[in-house]
C-alpha positions, 0 to 999 in steps of 0.5 A: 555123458548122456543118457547112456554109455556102452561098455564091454567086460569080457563077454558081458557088454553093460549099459550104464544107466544114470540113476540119482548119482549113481550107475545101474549095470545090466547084462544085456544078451551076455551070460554073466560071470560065475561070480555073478550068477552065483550073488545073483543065486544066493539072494534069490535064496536070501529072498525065499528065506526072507519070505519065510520069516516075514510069513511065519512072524506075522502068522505068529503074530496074528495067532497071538492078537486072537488070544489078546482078542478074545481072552486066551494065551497061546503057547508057541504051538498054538495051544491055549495055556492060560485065560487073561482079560480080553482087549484090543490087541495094539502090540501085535497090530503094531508089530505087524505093521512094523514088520510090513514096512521094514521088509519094503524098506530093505527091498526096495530103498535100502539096496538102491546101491545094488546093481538092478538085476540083484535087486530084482533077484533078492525082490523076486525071491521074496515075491515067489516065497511069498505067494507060495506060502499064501497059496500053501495057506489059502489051498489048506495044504497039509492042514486037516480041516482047514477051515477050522480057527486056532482055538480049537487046536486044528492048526498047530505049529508054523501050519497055524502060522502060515495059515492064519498069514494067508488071511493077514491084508498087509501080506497081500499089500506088500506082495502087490507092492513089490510086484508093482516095483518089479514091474515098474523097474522092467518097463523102465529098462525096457523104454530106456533100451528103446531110447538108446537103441534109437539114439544109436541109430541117429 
């Protein structure tokens, strides 16, 4: 078949791209469906959602590893209830780790059956949500005395969450992968609308 093959749908022309078996669609200078533009919306929302919840549990749970850390329980409003004997806190750590890969999992293996351009948007999503919470975290947005720890009840609720998150490396790691795997993905359609363009001409 060769390394790609133009069709037209309507008002959308679509190149199809061979990848492991299976065929990636693009629109290229079309506007797509409204079927389209609305998939493509909710996993921009799904995306931003995601980021939510990645960032608030391991915020939670980075909260927690203090208090297994240094002797404390913590209540879900980050409020000391309770001294235990401190040790290393594994669970959490794991946990967080655990998070980190199932989160790159979803992205960016288990929607390779996704069409391109929904990948990027769900991926997209995640990745502006992300950096905006870090940003909230590391700016001390809405938190009086920012640089003050859990322990002494400045950060209380999801802004303790959210800002302890803001410190986490395996936030940051997984941000700059997913980025890495956008760019990546935009530089790979840019050389293959070279080549094609290029073959067209012979």
């Amino acid at each position: 078949m060769g390394l790609s093959t133009t069709a037209r749908l309507g008002y959308v022309e679509l190149d199809r791209v061979p990848r492991g078996g299976r065929y990636l669609s693009e629109a290229r200078g079309r506007p797509l469906s409204k079927n389209h533009t609305l998939r493509i919306s909710v996993l921009i929302l799904a995306g931003l959602l995601a980021s939510l919840v990645y960032i608030l549990a391991v915020g939670l749970l980075t909260v927690q590893a203090i208090g297994v850390r240094d002797g404390a329980v913590f209540d879900l409003t980050n409020a000391v209830v309770a001294i235990a004997e401190p040790h290393v806190p594994y669970l959490q750590m794991i946990s967080i780790m655990l998070l980190g890969l199932l989160v790159a999992y979803v992205l960016l293996v288990g929607t390779r059956n996704r069409e391109l351009l929904e990948r990027m948007a769900l991926s997209g999503g995640f990745s502006v949500g992300t950096a905006s919470l870090l940003v909230y975290s590391f700016a001390g947005l809405g938190v009086p005395r920012s640089n003050m720890s859990v322990m002494e009840s400045e950060l209380v609720g999801w802004k303790g969450w959210i800002y302890k998150a803001g410190s986490d490396s395996s936030a940051h790691l997984l941000l700059a992968l997913i980025l890495g795997w956008m760019l990546l993905q935009v530089l790979q359609a840019s050389r293959t609308s070279q080549l094609t363009e290029a073959k067209s001409i012979q």
